[in-house]
C-alpha positions in Angstrom: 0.0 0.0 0.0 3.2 2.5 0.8 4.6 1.6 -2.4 1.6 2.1 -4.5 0.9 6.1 -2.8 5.0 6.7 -3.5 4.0 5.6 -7.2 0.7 8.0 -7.3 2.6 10.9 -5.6 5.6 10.1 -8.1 3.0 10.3 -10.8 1.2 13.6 -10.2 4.8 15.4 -9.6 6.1 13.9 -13.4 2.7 15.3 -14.2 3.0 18.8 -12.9 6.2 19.1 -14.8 5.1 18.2 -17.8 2.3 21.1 -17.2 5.0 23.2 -16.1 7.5 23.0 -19.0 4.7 23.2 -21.6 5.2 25.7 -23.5 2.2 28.1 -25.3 2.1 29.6 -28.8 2.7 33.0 -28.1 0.1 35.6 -29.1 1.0 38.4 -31.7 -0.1 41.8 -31.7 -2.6 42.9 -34.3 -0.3 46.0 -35.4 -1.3 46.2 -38.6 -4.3 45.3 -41.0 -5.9 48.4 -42.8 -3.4 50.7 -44.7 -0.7 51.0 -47.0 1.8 48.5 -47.5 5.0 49.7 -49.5 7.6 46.6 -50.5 11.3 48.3 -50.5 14.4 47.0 -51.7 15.2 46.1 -47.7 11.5 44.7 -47.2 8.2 45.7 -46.0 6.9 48.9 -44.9 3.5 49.8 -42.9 2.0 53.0 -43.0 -1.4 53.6 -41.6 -2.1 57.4 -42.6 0.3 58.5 -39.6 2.9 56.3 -39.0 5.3 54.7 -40.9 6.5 51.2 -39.6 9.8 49.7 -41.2 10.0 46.0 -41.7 7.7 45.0 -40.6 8.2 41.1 -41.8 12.1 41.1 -40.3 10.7 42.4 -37.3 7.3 39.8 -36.4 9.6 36.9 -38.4 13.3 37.3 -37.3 14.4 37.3 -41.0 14.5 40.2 -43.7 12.8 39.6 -47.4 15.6 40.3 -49.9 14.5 41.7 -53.8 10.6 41.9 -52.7 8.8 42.9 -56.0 5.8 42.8 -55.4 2.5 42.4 -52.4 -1.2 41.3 -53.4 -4.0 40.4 -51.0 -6.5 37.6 -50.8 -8.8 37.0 -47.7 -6.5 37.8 -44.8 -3.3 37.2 -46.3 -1.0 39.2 -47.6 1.3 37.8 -50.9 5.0 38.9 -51.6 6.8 38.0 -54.6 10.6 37.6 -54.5 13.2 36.7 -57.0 12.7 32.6 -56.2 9.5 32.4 -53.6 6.7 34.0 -52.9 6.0 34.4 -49.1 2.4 34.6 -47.1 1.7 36.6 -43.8 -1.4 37.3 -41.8 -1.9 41.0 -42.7 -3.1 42.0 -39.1 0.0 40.3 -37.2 2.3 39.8 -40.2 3.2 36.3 -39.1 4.7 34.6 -41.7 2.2 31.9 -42.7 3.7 29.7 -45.9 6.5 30.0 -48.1 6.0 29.1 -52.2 9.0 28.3 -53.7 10.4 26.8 -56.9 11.0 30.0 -59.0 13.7 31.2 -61.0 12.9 35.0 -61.3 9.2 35.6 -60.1 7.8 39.2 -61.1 4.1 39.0 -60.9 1.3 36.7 -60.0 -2.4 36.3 -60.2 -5.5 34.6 -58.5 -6.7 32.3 -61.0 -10.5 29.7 -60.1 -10.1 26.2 -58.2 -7.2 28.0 -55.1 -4.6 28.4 -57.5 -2.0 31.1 -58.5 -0.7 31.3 -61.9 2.8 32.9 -61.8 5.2 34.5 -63.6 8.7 33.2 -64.0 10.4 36.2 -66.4 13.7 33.9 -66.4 11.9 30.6 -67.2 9.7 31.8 -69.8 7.1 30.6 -68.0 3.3 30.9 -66.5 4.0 28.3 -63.3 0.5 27.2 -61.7 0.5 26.8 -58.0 -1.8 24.7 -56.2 -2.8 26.7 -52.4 -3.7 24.1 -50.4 -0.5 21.7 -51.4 1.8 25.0 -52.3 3.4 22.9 -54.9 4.1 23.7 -58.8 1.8 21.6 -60.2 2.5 22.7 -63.4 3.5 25.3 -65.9 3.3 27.0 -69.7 5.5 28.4 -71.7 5.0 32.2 -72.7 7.0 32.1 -76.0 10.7 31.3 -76.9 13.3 33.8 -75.9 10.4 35.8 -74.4 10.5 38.3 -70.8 7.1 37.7 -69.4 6.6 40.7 -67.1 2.9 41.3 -66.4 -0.1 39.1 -65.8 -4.4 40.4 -65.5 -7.0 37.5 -65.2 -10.4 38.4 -65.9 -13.9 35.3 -65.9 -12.1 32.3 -67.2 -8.5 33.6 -69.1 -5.5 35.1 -68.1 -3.6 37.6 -70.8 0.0 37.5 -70.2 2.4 40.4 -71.8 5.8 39.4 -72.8 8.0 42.4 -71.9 11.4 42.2 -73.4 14.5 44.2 -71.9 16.1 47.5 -73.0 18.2 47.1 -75.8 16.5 46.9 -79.6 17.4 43.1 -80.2 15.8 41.9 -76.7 12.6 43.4 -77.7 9.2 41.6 -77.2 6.1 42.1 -78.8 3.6 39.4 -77.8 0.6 38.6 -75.2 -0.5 35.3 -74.1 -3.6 33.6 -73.7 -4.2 31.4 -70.9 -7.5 29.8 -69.8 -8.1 28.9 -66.3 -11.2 27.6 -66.2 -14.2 25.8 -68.4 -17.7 25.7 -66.8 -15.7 25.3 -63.2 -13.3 22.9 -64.4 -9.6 23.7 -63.7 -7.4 24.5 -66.5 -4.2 25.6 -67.6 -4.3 25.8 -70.9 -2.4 28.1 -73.7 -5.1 29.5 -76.2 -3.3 31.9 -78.4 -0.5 35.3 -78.4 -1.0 38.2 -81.3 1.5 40.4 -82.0 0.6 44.0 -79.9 3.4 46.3 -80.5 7.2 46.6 -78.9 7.4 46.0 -74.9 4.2 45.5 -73.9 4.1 46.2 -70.0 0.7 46.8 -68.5 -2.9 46.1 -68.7 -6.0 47.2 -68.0 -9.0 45.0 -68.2 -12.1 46.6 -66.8 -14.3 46.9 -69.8 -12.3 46.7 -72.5 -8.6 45.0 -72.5 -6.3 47.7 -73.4 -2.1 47.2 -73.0 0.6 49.9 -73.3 3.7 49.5 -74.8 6.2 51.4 -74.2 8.5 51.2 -77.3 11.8 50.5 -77.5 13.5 53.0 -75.0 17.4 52.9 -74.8 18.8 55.9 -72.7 22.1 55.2 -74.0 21.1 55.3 -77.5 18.3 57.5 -78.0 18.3 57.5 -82.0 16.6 54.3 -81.8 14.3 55.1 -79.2 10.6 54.7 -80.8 7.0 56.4 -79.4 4.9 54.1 -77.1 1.4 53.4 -78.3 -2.0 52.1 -76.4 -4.1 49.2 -78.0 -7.2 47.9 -78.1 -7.2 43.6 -77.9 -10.5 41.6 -78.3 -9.5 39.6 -75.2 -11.7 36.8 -76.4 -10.8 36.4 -80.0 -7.2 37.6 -79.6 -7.5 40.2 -81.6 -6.1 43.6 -82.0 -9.2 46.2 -82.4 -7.3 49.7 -82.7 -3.6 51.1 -81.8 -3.0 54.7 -80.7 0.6 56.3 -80.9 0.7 58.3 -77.9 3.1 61.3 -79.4 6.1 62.3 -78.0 5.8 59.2 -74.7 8.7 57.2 -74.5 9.3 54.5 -71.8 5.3 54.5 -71.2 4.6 51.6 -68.1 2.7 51.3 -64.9 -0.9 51.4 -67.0 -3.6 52.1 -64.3 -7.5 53.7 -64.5 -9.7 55.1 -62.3 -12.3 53.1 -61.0 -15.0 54.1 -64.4 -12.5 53.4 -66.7 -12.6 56.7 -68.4 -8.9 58.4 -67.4 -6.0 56.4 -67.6 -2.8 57.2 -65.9 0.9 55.9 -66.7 4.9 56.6 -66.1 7.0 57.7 -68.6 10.4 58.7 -69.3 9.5 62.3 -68.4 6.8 62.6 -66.0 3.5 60.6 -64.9 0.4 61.0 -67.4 -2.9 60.9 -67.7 -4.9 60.2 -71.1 -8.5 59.2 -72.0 -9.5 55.5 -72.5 -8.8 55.4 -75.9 -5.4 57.3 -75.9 -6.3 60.9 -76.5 -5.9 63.7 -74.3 -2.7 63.2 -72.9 -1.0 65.5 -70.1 0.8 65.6 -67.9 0.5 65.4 -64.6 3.6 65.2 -62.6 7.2 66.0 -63.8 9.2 63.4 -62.4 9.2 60.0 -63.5 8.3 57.2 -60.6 8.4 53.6 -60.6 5.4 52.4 -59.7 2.0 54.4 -59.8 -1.3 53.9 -57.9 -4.5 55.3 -57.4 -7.2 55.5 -54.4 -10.1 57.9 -53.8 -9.9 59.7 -51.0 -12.1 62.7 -49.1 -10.1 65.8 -48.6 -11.0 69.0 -47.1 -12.3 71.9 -49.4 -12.8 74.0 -46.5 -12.4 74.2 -42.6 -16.4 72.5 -42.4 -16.7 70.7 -45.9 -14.8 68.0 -47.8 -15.0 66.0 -51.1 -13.8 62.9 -52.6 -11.2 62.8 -55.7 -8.5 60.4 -57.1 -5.0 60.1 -55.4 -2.4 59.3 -57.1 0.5 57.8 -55.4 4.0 58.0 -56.7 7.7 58.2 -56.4 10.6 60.2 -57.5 12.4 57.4 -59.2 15.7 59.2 -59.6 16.3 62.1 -56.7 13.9 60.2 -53.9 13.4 56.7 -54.9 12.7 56.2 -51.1 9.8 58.5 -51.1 5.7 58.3 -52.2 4.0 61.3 -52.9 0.4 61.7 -52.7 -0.8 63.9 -55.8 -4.7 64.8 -55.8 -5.6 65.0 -59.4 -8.5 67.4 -58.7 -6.5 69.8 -56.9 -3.2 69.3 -58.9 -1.2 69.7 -55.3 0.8 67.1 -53.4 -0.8 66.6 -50.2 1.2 63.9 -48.0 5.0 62.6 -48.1 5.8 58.9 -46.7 9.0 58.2 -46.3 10.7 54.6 -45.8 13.8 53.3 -45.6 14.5 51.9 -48.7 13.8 52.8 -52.5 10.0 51.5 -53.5 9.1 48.9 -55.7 5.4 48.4 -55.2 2.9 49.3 -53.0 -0.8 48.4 -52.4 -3.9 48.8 -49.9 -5.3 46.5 -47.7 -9.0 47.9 -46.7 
């Protein structure tokens, strides 16, 4: 009887060790969540309309992002692209949640039916398709031989990749690519077609109709061959090309965004940042330094001490003096009206609402 309590006591002290030594999943703080989130050369940057929070990954993670490109959101997560993996974090703790990997030179991505990702490889040539719930490659498509795929919009069941080509003359592209996704909800990743657009095509938008800039062949170390960059019209369905505009006197014309009705388009160029009609007429411009990367939000601003109004924002940076910098430009006032500075140059940024 003496030996069995000693065994029971010995029991319940193993026990209460065991309890004691346990140890819980910490609990993260919800820092972030709504605002702007700006990927940098050093990593990722947090700024909620006040504050500005540097690395944010290094500093929930223990370990800096190197070469991010570019950040996309689905659900809660937020999606960073780097040279060879794309990485996942909870947007309101920023806890790194998955890492996709298998990439030689990833530059852009999309959400595509079924949980997948279809991204782009630039070195590879390729569209790779990423299953979400495995994160494996499960397969991939080729954009073209010798091509630079550099841009990617998805829109019901088809994807429209554009082949981007480099700077000099003899590295030009001048395809896009048609991939289908999906076929009355069955999963696909099919090619269905390119068509010749024009030299460098960089950006897309596809809100009503599909319309891609090109931005020419742009050299700055030899200008004589330098060529105008022009705006076209594709059928998205049919592949093919409805109407190209020469957009005069633009050179280097990327970053092709719209406001939300599709009517005013907006765009970077060697010169400045533009804005022209949907169908290419009526450029200006709009800011005299060139940026690389351009985005746009509406925002209320203050007309007076007691009333306010809505308007497009543009957000921008100055690629060669301040490349560390985004200025906020309202369009209807044509005056800057915030500064954010981080600490390193931008590459992208996006919103999380």
């Amino acid at each position: 009887m003496k030996l069995l309590n000693y065994l029971l006591v010995v029991f319940l002290f193993v026990s209460a060790c065991k309890k004691d030594t346990k140890e819980e999943t910490p609990v993260l703080p919800a820092d972030y969540g709504s605002g702007m989130y700006i990927v940098t050369e050093n990593g990722i940057s947090f700024y909620d309309g006040e504050v500005v929070k540097n690395q944010i990954y290094q500093k929930v993670n223990g370990r800096s992002i190197f070469n991010g490109k570019k950040i996309k959101f689905r659900g809660t997560k937020a999606y960073i692209v780097t040279d060879n993996q794309i990485l996942t974090a909870n947007v309101k703790t920023f806890e790194n949640k998955e890492e996709i990997k298998g990439f030689t030179n990833a530059v852009d991505f999309d959400f595509v039916s079924n949980n997948r990702l279809f991204v782009v490889d630039q070195a590879d040539a390729k569209i790779k398709v990423v299953d979400l719930l495995t994160l494996d490659i499960t397969s991939d498509i080729e954009t073209g031989n010798n091509t630079q795929p550099v841009f990617i919009v998805s829109k019901w069941w088809r994807s429209i990749v554009l082949n981007g080509g480099l700077v000099a003359d003899f590295l030009k592209d001048s395809t896009i690519v048609a991939i289908d996704y999906s076929d009355n909800l069955v999963p696909l990743a099919d090619f269905n077609g390119s068509v010749y657009v024009g030299d460098n095509p960089n950006s897309a938008v596809w809100i009503n109709d599909l319309k891609i800039l090109c931005k020419g062949i742009y050299d700055p170390n030899n200008l004589l061959n330098n060529t105008e960059a022009i705006l076209v019209r594709v059928h998205p369905w049919n592949m093919e090309v409805v109407w190209v505009q020469t957009l005069s006197n633009i050179y280097n014309a990327q970053n092709l965004i719209s406001e939300s009705s599709d009517a005013k388009y907006f765009f970077t160029a060697a010169d400045g940042v533009y804005q022209m009609n949907n169908d290419g007429s009526g450029i200006s411009k709009k800011i005299n330094f060139t940026s690389d990367f351009i985005d746009i939000k509406v925002e209320s601003y203050d007309l007076t001490d007691t009333t306010s109004a809505y308007a497009n924002m543009l957000y921008v940076n100055d690629a060669i003096n301040n490349p560390n910098t985004i200025y906020k430009y309202n369009i209807a006032t044509s005056v800057f009206s915030d500064t954010i500075v981080v600490d390193g140059n931008v590459r992208d940024i996006a919103f999380y609402e």
